[in-house]
C-alpha distance (Angstrom), angle and dihedral (degrees) to the residues before:
residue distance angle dihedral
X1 . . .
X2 3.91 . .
X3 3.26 91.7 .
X4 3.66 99.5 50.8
X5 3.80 83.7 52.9
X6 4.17 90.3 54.2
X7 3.83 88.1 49.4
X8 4.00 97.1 47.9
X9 3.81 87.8 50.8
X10 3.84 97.3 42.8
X11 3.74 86.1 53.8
X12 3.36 100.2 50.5
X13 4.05 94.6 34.5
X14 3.89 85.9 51.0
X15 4.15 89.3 51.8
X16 3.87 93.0 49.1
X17 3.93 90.3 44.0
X18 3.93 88.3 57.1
X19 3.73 93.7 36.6
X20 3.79 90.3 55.3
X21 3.44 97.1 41.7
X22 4.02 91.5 55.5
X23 4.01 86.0 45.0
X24 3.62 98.1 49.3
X25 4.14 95.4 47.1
X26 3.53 92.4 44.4
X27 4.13 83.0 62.3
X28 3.51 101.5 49.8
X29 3.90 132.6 44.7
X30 3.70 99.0 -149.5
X31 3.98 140.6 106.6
X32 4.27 93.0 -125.4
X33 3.72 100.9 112.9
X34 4.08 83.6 -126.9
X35 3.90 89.9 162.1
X36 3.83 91.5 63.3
X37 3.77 95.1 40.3
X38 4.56 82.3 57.2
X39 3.32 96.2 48.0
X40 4.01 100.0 41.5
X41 3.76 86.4 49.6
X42 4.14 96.3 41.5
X43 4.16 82.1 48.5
X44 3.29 90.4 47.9
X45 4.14 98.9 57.1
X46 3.60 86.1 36.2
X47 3.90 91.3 62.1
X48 3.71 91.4 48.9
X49 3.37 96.7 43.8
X50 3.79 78.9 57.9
X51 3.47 100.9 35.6
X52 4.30 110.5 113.7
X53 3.90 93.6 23.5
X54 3.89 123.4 118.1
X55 3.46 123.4 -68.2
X56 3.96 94.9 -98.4
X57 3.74 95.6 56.9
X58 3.92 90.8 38.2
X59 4.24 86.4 49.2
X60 3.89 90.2 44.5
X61 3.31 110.1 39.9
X62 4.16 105.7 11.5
X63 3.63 95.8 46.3
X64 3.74 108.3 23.3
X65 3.75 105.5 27.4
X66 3.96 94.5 41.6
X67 3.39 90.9 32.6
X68 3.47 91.0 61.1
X69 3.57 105.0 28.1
X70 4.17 91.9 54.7
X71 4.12 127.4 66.3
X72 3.44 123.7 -164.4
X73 3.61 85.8 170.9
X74 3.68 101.7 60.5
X75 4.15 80.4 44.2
X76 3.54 87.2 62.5
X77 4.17 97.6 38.1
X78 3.83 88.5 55.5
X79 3.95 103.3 42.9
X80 3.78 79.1 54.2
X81 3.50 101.5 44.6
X82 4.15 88.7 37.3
X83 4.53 82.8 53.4
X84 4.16 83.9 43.6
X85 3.73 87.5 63.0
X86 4.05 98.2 42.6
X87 3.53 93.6 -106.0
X88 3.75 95.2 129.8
X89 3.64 98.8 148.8
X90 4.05 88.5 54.6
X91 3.67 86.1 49.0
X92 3.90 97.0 55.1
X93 3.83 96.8 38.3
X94 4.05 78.8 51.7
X95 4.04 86.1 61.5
X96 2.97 97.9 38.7
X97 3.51 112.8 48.8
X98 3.77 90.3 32.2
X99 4.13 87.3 62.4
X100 4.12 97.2 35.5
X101 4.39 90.0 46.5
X102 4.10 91.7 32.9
X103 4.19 91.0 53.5
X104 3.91 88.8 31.9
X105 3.72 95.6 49.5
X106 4.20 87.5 45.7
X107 4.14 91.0 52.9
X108 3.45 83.7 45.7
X109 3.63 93.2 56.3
X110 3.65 92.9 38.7
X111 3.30 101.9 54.3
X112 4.10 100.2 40.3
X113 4.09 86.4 55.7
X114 3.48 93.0 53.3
């Protein structure tokens, strides 16, 4: 049963992820991947909203739904790609405000839940 719940929330995390993606480029003209930096930091207060719940909501949502809703691959692909191109300052405001908003945005999260 847990892993039906992981699956269900992958599927529908990987949708939004897509969906945002497409939503957020088609609202700004610029190389900054700013539709991975939304949904790494939306994933990210998600999972600590989530974070200390039962172990349905933490496999449905937490694991699944964040899971598939966040990349930290694409993260990666674009800071390279965005250093490949000599945009280095893009590519270290893309680490670093992906890390300060992505554990800021899980605090936040954390501690409004609880």
């Amino acid at each position: 049963m847990t892993a039906l719940l992981v699956f269900v929330g992958a599927a529908v995390g990987a949708v939004s992820r897509y969906l945002t993606d497409r939503f957020v480029r088609s609202r700004h003209d610029s190389v900054f991947p700013w539709g991975t930096l939304t949904v790494n930091v939306v994933g990210s207060f998600v999972l600590g909203c989530v974070a200390g719940t039962g172990p349905t909501w933490t496999a449905l949502v937490g694991t699944g739904f964040c899971g598939g809703l966040t990349t930290y691959s694409t993260f990666s692909f674009e800071t390279v790609r965005l250093l490949e191109d000599g945009r280095h300052r893009q590519a270290l405001a893309n680490v670093v405000v992906s890390l300060v908003a992505g554990v800021a945005a899980a605090a936040a999260g954390y501690l409004l839940t609880r």
